[in-house]
N, C-alpha and C positions, 0 to 999 in steps of 0.2 A: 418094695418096702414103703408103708406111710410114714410119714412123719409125723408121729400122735404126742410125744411127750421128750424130754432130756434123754431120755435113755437111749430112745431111737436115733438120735441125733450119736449120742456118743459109739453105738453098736455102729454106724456107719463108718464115722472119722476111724473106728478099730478095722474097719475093711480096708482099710488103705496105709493104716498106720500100725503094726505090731506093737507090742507092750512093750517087748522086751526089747532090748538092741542093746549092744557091747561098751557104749558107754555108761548104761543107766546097770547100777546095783539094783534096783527098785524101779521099776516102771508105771505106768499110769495104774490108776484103780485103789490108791491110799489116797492120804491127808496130803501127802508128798510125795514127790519121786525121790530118789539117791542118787546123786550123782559119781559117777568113778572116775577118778581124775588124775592124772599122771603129771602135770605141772601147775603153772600160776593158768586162770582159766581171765579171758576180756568176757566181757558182758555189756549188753548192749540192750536196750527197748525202744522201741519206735510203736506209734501209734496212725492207724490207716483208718482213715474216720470219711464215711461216706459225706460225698458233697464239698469235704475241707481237700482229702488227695483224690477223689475218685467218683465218676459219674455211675452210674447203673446201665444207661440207656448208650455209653462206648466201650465199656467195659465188660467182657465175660465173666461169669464165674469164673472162668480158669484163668481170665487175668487177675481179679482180685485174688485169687489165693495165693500165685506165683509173686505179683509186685512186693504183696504182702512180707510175704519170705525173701526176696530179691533186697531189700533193704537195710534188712537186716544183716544179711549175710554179707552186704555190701560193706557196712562198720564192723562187722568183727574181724573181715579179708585189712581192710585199712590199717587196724590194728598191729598187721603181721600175725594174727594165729589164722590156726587152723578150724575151720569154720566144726562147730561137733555137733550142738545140737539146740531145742527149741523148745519153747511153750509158747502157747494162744490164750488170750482173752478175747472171748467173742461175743459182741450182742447180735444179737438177731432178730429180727422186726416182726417175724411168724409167719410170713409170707414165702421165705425159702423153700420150695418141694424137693423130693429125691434130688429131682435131676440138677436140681440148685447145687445144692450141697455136695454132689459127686463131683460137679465141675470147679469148686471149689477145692474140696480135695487134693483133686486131678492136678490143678497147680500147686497147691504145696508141694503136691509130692515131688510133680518133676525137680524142684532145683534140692528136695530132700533127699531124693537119688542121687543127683550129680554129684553132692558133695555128705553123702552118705550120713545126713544127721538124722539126731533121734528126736520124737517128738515125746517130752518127757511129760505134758498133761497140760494145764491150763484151766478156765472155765467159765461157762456160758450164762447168758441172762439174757433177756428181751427187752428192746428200747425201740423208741420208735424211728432208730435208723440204724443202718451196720456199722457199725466200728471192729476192729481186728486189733488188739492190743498183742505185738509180738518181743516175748524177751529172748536173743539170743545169746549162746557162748561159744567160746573158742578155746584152744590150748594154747596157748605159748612156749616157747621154747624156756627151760631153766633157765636160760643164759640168758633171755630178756625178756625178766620179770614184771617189766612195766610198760612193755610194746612199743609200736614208734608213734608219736606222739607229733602233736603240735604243738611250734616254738623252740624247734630245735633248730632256727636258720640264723646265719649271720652274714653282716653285710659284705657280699659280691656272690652268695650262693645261688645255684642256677635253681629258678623253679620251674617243675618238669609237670607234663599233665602225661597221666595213661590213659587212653581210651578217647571218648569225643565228647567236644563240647556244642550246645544249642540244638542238636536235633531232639530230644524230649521237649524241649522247650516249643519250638515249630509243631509236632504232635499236638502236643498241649492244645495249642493257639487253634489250628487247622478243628482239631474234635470237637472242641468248643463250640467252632461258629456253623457246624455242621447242626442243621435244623432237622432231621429226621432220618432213618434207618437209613434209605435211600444213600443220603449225602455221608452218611458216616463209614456207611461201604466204598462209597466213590474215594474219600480221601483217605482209606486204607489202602486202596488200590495205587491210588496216582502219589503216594508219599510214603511207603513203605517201610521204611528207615528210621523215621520219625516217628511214623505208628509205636513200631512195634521197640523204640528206645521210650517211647512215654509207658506203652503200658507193659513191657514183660522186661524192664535194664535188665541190664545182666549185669552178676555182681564180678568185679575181677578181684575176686580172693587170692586166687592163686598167683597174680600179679602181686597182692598185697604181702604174701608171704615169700614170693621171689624177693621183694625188695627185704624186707627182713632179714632172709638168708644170706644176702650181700653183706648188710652192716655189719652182721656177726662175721662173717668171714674176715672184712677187713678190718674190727672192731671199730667201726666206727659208731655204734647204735646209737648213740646218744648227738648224731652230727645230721642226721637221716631222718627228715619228719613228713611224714603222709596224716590224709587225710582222706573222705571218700565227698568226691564234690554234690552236695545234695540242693543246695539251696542256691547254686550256680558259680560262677567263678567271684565275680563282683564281690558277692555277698561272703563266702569262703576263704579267699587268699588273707580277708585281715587276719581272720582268724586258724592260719594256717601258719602266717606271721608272726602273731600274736602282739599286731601292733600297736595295741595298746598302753602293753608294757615294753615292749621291746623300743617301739619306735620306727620299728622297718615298714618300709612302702615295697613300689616294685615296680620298674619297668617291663609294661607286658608288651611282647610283640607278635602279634597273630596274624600272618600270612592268608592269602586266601585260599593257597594250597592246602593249609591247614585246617581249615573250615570242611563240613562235611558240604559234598556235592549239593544235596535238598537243601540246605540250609540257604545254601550259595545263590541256588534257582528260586527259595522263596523271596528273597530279599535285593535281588535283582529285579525281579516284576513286582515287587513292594517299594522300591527305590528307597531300600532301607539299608543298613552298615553290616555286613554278612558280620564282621570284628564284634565290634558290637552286641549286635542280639546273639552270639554265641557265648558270651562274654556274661550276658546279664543272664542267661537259661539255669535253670534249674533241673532238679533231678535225670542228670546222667547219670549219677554213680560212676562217676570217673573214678579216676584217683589224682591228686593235686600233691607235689612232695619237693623237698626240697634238700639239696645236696652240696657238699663242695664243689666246687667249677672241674678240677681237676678228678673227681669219682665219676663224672657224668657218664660219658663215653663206654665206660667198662660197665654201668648198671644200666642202662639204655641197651646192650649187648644182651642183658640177663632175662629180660622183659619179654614177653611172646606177642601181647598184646602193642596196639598202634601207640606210640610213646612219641613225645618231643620236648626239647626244650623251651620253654615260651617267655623265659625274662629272666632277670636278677635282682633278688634283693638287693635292697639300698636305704637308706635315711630316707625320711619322708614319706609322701604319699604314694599310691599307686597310678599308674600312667596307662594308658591302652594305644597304641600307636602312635604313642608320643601325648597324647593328651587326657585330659582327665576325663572320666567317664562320663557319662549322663546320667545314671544310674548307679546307684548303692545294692541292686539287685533285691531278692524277692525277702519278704518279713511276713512272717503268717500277723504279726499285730499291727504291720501297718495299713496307714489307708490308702496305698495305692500297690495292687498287687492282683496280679492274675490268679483264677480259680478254677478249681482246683489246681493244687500244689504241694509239693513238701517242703 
């Protein structure tokens, strides 16, 4: 099939994508879709803008479509709902052919399969670079009508990370300084882990709705705050604190057991702080939460995913093995900041 006009474009995304599906009353091909909704619904939009998260020349079509979606469905898992479904705003530069655009698909769709959402429409225009503008939702349980949140910690509560911190970040750095096809194969090959946490996270929803299903058990929902770590730990814990107004800092303490092996290996032959650059990285899509000292243990149990505890709120600032960090971590406005990023 060419790709001669819109239509073509949208008759494709239909070959991968049904109209219809069980949460939409109304599917794509009106003014609107309809949503059918059975509780309070989280919503989320992130925007995947060529050049600002995502190169062309390391990235596939199928990772741009998959990250795309992986991000989203990262903060609505945060949330505690149930990841349901989706829309796209797409520019497109006119240079996409079929095989562009199916491999494109082809990632959405995978993480649209795994957690069975619908793509309920969106829409396209041409600019002179890609952008992917994604709005997701989720359900939430009646009983927590307002999700878990950030700024639910008080001082001596453990703060817990799921999942890894700094191999996206290592990814990042490694594809960057890879100068042509050649080198960007080599350091998929020789860093595998990092590769594929920069360009395909995986979202831990279903982590994020385990933890959910804890606080409501024990009711504690309102004692219980997550967050999906995007912009790195540094940059995330204030705001997971909320210590702005709160006032809390954190004693962080990160083991190097606790650091992912690559990370370990880059930053030993770098003679750099393996703590540290796991500390300052960006986009894992972890999840960062924070809990009564005395809940830890039993929600840690609940968890499928790699979980630990990594410090305690407290007064003041935040600490990283006892000292203050060197970094505030990543700011898409400031002017010292690695690129692409989220």
């Amino acid at each position: 099939m060419s790709i001669a006009s819109e239509d073509d474009i949208l008759s494709l995304v239909s070959r991968f994508f049904p109209a219809d599906h069980p949460l939409l009353l109304l599917g794509r091909g009106d003014d609107c879709a309809v949503l059918r909704r059975s509780g309070p619904l989280a919503v989320t939009t992130d925007v995947f803008a060529e050049d600002a998260h995502f190169r062309r020349r390391y990235f596939t079509p199928f990772d741009i479509g998959f990250k795309a979606v992986a991000v989203n469905v990262s903060d609505v898992g945060a949330s505690g709902a149930k990841p349901s479904g989706l829309s796209i705003g797409l520019t497109l530069t006119g240079n996409e052919d079929e095989a562009w655009l199916s491999g494109f698909c082809e990632g959405m769709k995978a993480l649209c399969d795994e957690f069975s959402l619908a793509l309920s429409g969106g829409d396209l225009a041409r600019s002179a670079l890609l952008n992917i503008c994604v709005t997701a939702w989720g359900e939430l349980p009646e009983s927590l009508p307002r999700g878990l949140r950030r700024g639910a910690a008080r001082e001596g509560d453990v703060i817990f990370l799921v999942g890894e911190a700094g191999l996206a970040r290592l990814g990042l750095t490694l594809l960057e300084q890879a100068s042509d096809a050649e080198e960007i194969a080599a350091v998929k090959s020789a860093w595998p882990h990092a590769c594929a946490s920069h360009l395909r996270p995986r979202p831990l929803a279903r982590e994020g709705m385990a933890v959910a299903r804890f606080a409501l058990e024990r009711g504690v929902e309102d004692r219980i705050g997550l967050m999906d770590v995007s912009d790195g730990l540094a940059r995330d814990l204030p705001r997971l604190l909320a210590s702005r107004r709160s006032g809390l800092g954190a004693e962080i303490t990160l083991h190097n057991d606790d650091i992912p092996p690559e990370v370990r290996r880059h930053a030993e032959k770098n003679g750099l702080s393996a703590a540290a650059f796991a500390f300052e990285g960006g986009e894992d899509y972890a999840l960062a939460g924070t809990c009564p000292e005395k809940l830890w243990p039993a929600l840690a149990r609940e968890l499928s995913a790699p979980c630990l505890a990594i410090g305690q709120a407290r007064r003041g600032t935040i600490t990283l093995n006892g000292s203050r960090p060197a970094s505030s971590g990543f700011d898409h406005f400031s002017h010292q900041k690695e690129a692409p990023a989220s």
